[in-house]
C-alpha positions in Angstrom: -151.5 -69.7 -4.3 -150.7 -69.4 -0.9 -149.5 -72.0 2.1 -150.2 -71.1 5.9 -148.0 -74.0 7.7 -148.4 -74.5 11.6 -148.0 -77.5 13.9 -150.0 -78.9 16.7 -150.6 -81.9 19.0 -153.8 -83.2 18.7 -154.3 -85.1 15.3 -157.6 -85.7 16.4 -158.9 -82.1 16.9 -157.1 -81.2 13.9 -159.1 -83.8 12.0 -162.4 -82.9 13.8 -162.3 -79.6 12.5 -161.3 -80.1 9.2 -164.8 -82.5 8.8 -166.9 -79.7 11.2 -168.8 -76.9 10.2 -166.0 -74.7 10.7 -166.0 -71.1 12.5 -168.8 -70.0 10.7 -170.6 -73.0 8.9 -168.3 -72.2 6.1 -167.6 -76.1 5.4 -169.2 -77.8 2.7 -169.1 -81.2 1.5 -165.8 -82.4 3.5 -164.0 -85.0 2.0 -160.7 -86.6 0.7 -158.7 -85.8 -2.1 -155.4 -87.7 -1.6 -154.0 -89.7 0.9 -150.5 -90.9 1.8 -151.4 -94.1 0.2 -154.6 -93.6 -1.6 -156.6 -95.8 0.8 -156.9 -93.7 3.7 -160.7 -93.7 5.2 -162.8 -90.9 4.2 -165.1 -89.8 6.4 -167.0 -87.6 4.2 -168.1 -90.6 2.0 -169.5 -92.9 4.7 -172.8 -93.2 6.9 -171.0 -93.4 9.8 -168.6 -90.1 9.9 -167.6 -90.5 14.0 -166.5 -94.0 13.7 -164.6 -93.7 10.3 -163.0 -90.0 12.0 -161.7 -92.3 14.7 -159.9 -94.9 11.9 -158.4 -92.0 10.6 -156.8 -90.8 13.2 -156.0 -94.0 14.4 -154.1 -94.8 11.0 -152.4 -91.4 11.2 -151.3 -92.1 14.7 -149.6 -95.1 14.0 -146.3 -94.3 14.3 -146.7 -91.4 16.4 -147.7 -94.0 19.3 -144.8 -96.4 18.3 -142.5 -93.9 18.4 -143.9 -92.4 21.9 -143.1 -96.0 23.3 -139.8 -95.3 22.4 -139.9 -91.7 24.1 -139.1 -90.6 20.2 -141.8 -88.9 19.8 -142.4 -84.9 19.8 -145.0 -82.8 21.6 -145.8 -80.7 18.9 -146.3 -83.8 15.9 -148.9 -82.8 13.8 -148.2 -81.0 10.7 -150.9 -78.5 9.1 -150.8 -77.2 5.8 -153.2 -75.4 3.9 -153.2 -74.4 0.3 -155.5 -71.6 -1.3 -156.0 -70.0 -4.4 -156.3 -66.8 -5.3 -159.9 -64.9 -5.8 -159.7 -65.0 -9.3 -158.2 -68.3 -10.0 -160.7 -70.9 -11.5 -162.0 -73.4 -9.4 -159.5 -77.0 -9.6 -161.4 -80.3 -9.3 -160.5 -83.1 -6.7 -157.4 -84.4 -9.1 -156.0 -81.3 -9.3 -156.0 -80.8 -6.0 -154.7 -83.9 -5.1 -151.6 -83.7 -7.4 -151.0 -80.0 -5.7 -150.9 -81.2 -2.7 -148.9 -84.6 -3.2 -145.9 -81.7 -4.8 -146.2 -80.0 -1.8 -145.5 -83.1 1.0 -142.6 -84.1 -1.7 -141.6 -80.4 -1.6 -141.4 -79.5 2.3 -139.9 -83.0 3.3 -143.0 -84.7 4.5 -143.0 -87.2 2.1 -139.7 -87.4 0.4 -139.6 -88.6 -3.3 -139.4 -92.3 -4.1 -139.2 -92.6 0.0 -141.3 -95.7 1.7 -140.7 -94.1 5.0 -142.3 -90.9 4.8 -145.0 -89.6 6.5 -148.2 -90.5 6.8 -150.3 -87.4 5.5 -154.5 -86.8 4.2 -155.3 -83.9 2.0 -159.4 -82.8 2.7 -161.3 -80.4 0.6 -164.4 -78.6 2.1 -163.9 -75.4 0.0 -163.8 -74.5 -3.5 -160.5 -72.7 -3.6 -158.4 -74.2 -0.6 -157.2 -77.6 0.7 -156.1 -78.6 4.3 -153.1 -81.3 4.4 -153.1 -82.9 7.8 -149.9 -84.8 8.6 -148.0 -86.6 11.4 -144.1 -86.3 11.7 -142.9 -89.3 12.1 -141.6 -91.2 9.5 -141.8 -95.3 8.7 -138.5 -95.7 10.7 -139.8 -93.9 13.7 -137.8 -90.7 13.3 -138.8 -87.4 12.9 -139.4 -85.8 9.4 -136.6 -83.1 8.1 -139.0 -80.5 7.1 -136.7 -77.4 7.8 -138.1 -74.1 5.8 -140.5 -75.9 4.8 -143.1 -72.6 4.4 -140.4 -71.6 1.9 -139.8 -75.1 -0.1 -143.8 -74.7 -0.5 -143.6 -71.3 -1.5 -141.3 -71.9 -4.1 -143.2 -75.2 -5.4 -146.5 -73.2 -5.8 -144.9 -70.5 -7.5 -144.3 -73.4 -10.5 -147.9 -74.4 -9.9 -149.2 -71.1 -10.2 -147.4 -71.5 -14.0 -148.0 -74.8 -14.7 -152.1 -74.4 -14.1 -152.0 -71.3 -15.8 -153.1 -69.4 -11.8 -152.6 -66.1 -10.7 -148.8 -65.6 -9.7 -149.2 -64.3 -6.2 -146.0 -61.6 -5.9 -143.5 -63.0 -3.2 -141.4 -61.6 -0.8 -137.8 -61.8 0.7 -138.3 -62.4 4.2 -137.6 -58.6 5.0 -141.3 -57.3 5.0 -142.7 -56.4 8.2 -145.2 -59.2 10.2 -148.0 -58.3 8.9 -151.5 -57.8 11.6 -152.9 -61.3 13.0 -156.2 -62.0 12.3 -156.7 -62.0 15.4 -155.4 -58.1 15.5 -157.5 -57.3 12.8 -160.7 -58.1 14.0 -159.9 -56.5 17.4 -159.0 -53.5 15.6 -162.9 -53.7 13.8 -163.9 -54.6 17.3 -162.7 -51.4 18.7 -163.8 -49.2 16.1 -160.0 -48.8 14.1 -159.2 -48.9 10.7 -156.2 -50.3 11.5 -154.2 -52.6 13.6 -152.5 -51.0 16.5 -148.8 -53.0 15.3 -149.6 -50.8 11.9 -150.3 -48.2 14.3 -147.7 -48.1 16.2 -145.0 -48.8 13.4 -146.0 -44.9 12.0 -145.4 -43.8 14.8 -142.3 -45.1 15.5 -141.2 -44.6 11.7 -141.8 -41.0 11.8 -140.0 -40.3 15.0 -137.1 -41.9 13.4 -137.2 -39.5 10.4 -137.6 -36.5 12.4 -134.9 -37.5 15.3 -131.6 -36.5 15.2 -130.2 -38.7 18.2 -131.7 -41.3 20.1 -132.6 -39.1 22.9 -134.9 -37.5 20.8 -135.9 -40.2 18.8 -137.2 -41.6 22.4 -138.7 -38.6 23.4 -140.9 -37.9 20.5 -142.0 -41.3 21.2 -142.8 -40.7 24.8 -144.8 -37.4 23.6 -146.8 -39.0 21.7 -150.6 -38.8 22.7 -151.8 -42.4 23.7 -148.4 -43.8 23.4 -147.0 -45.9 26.0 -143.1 -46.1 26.1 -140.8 -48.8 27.9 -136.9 -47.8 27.5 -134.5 -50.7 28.3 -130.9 -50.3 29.7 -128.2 -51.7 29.6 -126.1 -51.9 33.3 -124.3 -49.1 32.3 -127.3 -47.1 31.9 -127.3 -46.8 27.9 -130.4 -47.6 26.0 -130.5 -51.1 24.6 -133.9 -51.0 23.1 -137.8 -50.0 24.2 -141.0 -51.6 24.3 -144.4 -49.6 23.1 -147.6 -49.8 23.1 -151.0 -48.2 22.8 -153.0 -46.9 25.8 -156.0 -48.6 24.4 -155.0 -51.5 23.3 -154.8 -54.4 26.2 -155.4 -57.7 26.7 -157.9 -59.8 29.0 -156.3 -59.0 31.9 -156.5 -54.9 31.5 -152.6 -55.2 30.5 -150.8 -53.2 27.5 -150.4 -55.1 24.9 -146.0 -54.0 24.1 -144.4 -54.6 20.5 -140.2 -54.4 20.6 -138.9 -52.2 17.7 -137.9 -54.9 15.7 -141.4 -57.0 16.2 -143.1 -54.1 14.0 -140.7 -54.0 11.6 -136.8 -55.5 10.7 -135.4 -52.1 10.5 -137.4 -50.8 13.4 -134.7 -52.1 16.4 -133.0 -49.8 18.5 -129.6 -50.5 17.1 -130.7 -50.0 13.5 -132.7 -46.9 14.2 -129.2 -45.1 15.5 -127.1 -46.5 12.7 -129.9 -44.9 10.8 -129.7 -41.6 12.9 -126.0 -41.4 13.1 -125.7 -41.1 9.6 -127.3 -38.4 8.8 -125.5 -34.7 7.9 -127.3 -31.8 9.8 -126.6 -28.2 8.9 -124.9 -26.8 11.4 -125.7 -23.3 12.7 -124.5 -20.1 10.7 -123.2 -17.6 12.8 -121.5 -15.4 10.1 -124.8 -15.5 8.4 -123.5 -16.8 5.3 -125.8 -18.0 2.4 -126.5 -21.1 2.6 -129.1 -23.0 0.2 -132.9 -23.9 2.1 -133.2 -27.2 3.6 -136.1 -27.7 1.1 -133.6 -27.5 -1.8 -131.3 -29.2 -0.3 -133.7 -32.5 0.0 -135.0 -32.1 -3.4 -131.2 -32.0 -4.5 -130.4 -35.3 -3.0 -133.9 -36.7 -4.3 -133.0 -35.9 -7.6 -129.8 -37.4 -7.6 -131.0 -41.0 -6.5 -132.0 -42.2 -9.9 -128.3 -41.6 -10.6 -127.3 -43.6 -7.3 -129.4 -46.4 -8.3 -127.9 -46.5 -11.9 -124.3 -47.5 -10.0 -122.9 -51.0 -9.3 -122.9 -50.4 -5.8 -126.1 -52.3 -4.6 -125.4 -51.6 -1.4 -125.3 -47.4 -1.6 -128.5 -48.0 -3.6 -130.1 -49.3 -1.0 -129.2 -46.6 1.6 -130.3 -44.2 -0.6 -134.0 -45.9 -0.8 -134.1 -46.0 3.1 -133.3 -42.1 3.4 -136.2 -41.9 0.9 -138.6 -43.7 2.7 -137.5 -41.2 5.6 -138.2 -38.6 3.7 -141.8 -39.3 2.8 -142.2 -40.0 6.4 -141.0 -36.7 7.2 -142.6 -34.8 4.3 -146.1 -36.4 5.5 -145.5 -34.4 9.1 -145.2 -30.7 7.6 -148.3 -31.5 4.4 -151.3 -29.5 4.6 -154.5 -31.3 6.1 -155.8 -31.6 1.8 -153.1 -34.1 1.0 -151.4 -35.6 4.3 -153.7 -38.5 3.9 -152.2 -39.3 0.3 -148.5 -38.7 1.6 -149.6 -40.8 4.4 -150.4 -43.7 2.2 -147.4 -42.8 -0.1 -145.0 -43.6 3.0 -146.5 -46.7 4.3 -146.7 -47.7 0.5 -143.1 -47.1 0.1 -142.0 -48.7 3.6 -141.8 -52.4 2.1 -139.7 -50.5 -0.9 -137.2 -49.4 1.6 -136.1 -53.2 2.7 -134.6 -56.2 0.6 -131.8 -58.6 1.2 -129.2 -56.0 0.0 -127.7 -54.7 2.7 -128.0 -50.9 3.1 -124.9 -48.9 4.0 -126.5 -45.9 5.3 -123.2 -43.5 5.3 -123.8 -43.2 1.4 -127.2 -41.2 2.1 -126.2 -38.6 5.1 -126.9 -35.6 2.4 -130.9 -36.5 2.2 -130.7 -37.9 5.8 -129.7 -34.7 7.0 -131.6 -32.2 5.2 -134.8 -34.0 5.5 -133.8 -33.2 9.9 -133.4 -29.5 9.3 -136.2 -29.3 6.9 -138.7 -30.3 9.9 -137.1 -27.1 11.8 -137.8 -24.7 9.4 -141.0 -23.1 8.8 -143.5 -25.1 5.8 -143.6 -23.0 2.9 -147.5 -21.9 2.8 -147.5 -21.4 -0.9 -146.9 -25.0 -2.2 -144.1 -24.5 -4.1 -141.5 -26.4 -2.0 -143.5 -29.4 -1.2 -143.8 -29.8 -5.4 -140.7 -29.3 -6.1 -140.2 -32.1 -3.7 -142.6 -34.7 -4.8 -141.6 -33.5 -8.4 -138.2 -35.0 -7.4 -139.7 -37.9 -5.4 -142.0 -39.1 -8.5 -138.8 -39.7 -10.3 -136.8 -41.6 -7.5 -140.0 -43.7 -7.0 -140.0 -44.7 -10.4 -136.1 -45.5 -10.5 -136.4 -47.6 -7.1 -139.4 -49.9 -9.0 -137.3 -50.2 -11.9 -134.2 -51.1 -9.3 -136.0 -53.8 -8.0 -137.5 -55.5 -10.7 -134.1 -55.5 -12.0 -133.2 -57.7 -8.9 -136.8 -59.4 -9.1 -138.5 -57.9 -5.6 -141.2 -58.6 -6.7 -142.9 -57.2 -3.3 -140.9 -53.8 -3.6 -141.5 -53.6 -7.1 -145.0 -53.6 -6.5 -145.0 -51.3 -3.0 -142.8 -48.8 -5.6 -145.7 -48.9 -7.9 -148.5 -48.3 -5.5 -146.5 -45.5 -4.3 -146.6 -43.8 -7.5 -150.6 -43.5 -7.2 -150.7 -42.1 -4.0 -148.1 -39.5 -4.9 -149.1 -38.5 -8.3 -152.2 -37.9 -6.4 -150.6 -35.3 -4.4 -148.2 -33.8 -6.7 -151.1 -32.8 -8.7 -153.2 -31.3 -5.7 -150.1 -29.3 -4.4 -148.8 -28.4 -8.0 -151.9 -27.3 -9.8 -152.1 -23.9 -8.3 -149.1 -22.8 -8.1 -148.8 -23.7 -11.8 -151.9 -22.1 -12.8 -150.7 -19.0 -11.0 -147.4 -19.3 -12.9 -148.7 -19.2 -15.9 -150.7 -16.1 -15.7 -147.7 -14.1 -15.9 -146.7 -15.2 -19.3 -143.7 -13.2 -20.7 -144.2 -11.1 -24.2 -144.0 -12.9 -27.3 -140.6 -12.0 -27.9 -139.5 -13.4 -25.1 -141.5 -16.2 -25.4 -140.0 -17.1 -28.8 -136.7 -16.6 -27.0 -137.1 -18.9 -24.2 -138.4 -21.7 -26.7 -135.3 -21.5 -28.6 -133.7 -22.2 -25.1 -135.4 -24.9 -24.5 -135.1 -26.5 -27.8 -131.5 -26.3 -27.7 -131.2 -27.4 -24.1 -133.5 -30.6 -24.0 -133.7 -31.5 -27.9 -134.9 -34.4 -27.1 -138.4 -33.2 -25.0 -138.4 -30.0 -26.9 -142.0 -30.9 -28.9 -143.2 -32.7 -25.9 -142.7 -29.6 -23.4 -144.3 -27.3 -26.0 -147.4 -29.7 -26.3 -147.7 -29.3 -21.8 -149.9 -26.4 -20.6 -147.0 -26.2 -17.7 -144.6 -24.7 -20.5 -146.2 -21.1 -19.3 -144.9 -22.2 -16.0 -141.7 -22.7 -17.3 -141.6 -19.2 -19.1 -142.4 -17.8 -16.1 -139.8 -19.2 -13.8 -137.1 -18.7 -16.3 -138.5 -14.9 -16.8 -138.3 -14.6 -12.5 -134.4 -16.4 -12.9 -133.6 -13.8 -15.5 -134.7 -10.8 -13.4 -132.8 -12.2 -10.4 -129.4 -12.1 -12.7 -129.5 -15.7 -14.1 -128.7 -16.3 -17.3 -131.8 -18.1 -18.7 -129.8 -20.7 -21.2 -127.5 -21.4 -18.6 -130.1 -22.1 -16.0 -132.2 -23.8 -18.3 -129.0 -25.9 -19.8 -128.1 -26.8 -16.1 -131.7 -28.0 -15.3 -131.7 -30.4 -18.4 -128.2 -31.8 -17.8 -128.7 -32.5 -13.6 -130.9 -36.0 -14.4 -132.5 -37.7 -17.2 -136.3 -36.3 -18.3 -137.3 -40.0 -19.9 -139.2 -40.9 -16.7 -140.6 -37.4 -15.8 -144.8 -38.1 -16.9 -144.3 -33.9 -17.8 -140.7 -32.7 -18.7 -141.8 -29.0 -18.4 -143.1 -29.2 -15.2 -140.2 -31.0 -14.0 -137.7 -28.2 -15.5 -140.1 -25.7 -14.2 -138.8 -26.9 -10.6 -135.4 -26.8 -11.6 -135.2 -23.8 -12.4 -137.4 -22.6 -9.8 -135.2 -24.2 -7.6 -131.8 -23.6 -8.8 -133.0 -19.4 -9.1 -133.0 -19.3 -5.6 -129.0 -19.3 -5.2 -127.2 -16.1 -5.7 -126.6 -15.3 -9.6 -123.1 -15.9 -10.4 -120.7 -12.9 -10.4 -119.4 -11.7 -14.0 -116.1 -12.7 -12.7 -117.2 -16.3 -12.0 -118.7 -16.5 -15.3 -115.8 -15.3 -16.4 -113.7 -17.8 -14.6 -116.3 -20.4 -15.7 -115.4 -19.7 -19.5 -112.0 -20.1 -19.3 -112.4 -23.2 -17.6 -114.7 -24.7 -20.1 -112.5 -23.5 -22.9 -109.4 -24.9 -21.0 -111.1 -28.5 -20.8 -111.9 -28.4 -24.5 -108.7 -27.5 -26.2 -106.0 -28.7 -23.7 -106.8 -32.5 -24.5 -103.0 -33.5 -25.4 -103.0 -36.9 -27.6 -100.5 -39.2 -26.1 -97.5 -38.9 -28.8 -98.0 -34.8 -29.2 -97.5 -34.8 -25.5 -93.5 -35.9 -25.8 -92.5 -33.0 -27.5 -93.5 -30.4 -24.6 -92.4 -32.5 -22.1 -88.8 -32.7 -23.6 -88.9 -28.8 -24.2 -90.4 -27.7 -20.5 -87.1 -30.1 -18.9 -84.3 -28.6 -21.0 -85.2 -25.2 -21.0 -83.7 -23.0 -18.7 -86.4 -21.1 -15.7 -86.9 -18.2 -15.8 -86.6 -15.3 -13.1 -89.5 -13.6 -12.0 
């Protein structure tokens, strides 16, 4: 169930519209289901409706014009509440209804419990699946009603209906989601021949310029480039930026004006201040004169992707939450450089994810400059044409998706649990559009069977665990074939493959051989390790397993290292 609250001034057209036709003749049978006292006239059960309308609001008004006498009395004293129920719900008969909506005066104030004073209020039905509750705000001893969050006091009191009546439980939010499109928006937006709002609209656009900015300069200039984008840059008297105004060439009002949205009217997050805390933590390569190695920007994202179900597994809520908004970024980002077949699914994927990005935690964005930062610099390079980056990528981001749902369902965000899961669809969608080839082109240069056998040993003894269920994947061919392509580039296979299993957990990967099949793909790009690294490597692991003094052996050193005598080089 869900409660629209707004307030007004005229009780009487309030109540002349709850007993009209309605917009669109959409009002049937109009009448009364409860009443602040249970003997309010109805004027849906008598032959004279206009006369018995007028003792309504005349009976409502009571107070309203005792307390105007008094100069008590505020402009805006009508209170309008309505209550609907989902699609599916069953249709509730007039008692139902009128218990639902005598919780909800009790809930929001109108009405306190066991309170003689309380407002006068009228609950009409001339729907199936939705109530109106018309009240004034003044109470018995002329003084205005305390109905102070009263949208969330009726939230919360039809989230117990919605159990008790055995209703569908609507998913709730936090108060951090974005304002979602008017319906007055909406149907100019079908008016004018768009599938969407211009605020939607407009908030991809500005999201996108945030992820591929690396200063607010830029950030404000991508937005200014932006075909059919109007931009408005406020200043401060010192001439900095304070914040902007945008809008759409196309979208204006009566008069022929733009209609503007501030940053932080499209979304929370979407302010000028919070975009460059956003952008000023971010780490971007810096140029290589001495032409030293360094790994791809691709690789580096996918690193820090993979590393966020770790993040998330951490006490600090706080770094979690950074780490989700640098994700979001990402897929904003990633959606930019996708070829035409699948930018409409990463498209979906981003906006999906951007209510996953927010909650009441508060995000410290410092902890995420590594994925910040190479998502930047991976808009600056060239996209990979043969699909494997971008795979890699969502290989990585599949997992992190599935850790943020299971973050916030730990924390019960219920709204970002559900944005994480519709996420998933859009980019399982892609994955296996951009994966699919390259795989299949993988796996046609399967190694000898001598090698095979060798590799499966390998794997066996590096992921025990998914051994049987990456043997039972037509991607283990893939596999094979990276790890035969590591090998010739001076990997050692076991190693590779031992490092791959050990970076995160496989239990959420839906296929744990394509997802080491990216690993290793991935980690054989870096230089193979010199035989005196290896070396040093060994000693160090052998050093770390047999120097592991208990704490009573380690006396009898300790006494023998101070009284014996040094020794002369």
């Amino acid at each position: 169930m869900i409660a629209k609250i707004s307030s007004g001034k005229s009780t009487a057209g309030l109540i002349r519209y709850l007993y009209g036709p309605g917009r669109a003749n959409e009002h049937t049978d109009p009448h009364l289901v409860a009443s602040w006292d249970g003997f309010a006239p109805d004027p849906g059960r008598t032959d004279d409706t206009a006369a018995t309308k007028k003792l309504l609001v005349a009976d409502l008004d009571l107070r309203v014009q005792q307390a105007r006498r008094l100069g008590r009395a505020p402009e805006q004293h009508v209170w309008h509440c309505s209550v609907r129920a989902a699609p599916g719900d069953r249709i509730l008969d007039d008692a139902e209804w009128a218990d639902i909506a005598r919780r909800v005066v009790t809930a929001t104030g109108i009405t306190p419990t066991e309170d003689p004073d309380g407002c006068r209020w009228v609950a009409v039905r001339h729907a199936n699946d939705h109530i109106h509750i018309a009240a004034t705000k003044i109470r018995g001893d002329l003084r205005t009603a305390r109905h102070w969050n009263d949208y969330l006091t009726a939230d919360r009191e039809l989230a117990a209906v919605e159990k008790e009546y055995g209703l569908f439980q609507v998913v709730r939010g936090d108060r951090t989601a974005a304002k979602r499109p008017t319906r007055a928006e909406q149907e100019k937006a079908r008016r004018t021949g768009h599938d969407k709002p211009a605020r939607v609209r407009l908030r991809t656009f500005v999201r996108t310029a945030a992820a591929a900015a690396t200063n607010t300069e830029e950030f404000l200039g991508l937005l200014t480039r932006t075909n059919g984008v109007l931009v408005e840059v406020l200043h401060f008297p010192s001439g900095e930026p304070r914040g902007y105004k945008i809008a759409l060439e196309d979208d204006t009002n009566t008069g022929g004006e733009p209609v503007w949205f501030s940053g932080s009217t499209l979304s929370p997050d979407l302010s000028l201040p919070k975009i460059q805390s956003r952008l000023t933590a971010a780490d971007i390569p810096a140029d290589n004169p001495h032409g030293r190695l360094r790994p791809h920007p691709w690789h580096q994202a996918t690193a820090a992707t993979e590393r966020i179900p770790h993040h998330l597994g951490r006490p600090e809520a706080e770094a979690a939450q950074a780490h989700l908004a640098a994700l979001g970024e990402a897929l904003d980002a990633v959606a930019l450089t996708a070829p035409p077949d699948i930018r409409t699914e990463l498209r979906a994927a981003a906006s999906a994810f951007e209510r996953a990005t927010r909650s009441r935690v508060h995000a410290e964005h410092h902890h995420a400059r590594a994925l910040r930062g190479a998502v930047k610099a991976m808009l600056h390079e060239p996209t990979p044409k043969d699909g494997a980056f971008l795979a890699m990528f969502l290989d990585a981001a599949l997992l992190a998706v599935i850790a943020a749902a299971r973050w916030h369902d730990q924390r019960q965000h219920n709204q970002q649990t559900a944005a994480a899961h519709q996420t998933l669809l859009h980019l399982q969608t892609a994955y296996d559009r951009t994966s699919s080839g390259y795989l299949l082109a993988a796996a046609q240069h399967r190694p000898p069977q001598k090698v095979a056998v060798r590799y499966a040993q390998l794997i066996r003894q590096a992921a025990p665990a998914h051994a049987d269920q990456v043997f039972a994947d037509p991607a283990t061919d893939a596999l094979t074939t990276a790890l035969v392509d590591a090998e010739a580039a001076g990997h050692d296979p076991g190693r590779l493959l031992q490092q791959a299993a050990d970076e995160r957990a496989l239990d959420d990967a839906r296929s744990p051989a394509r997802t080491l099949a990216w690993r290793v793909h991935r980690l054989s790009q870096r230089p193979a390790p010199s035989q005196r690294a290896l070396a040093a490597q060994k000693r160090s692991t052998v050093l770390r397993h047999v120097v592991s003094p208990e704490p009573a052996a380690s006396a009898t050193p300790t006494a023998t290292t101070s009284t014996s005598r040094p020794r002369r080089r």
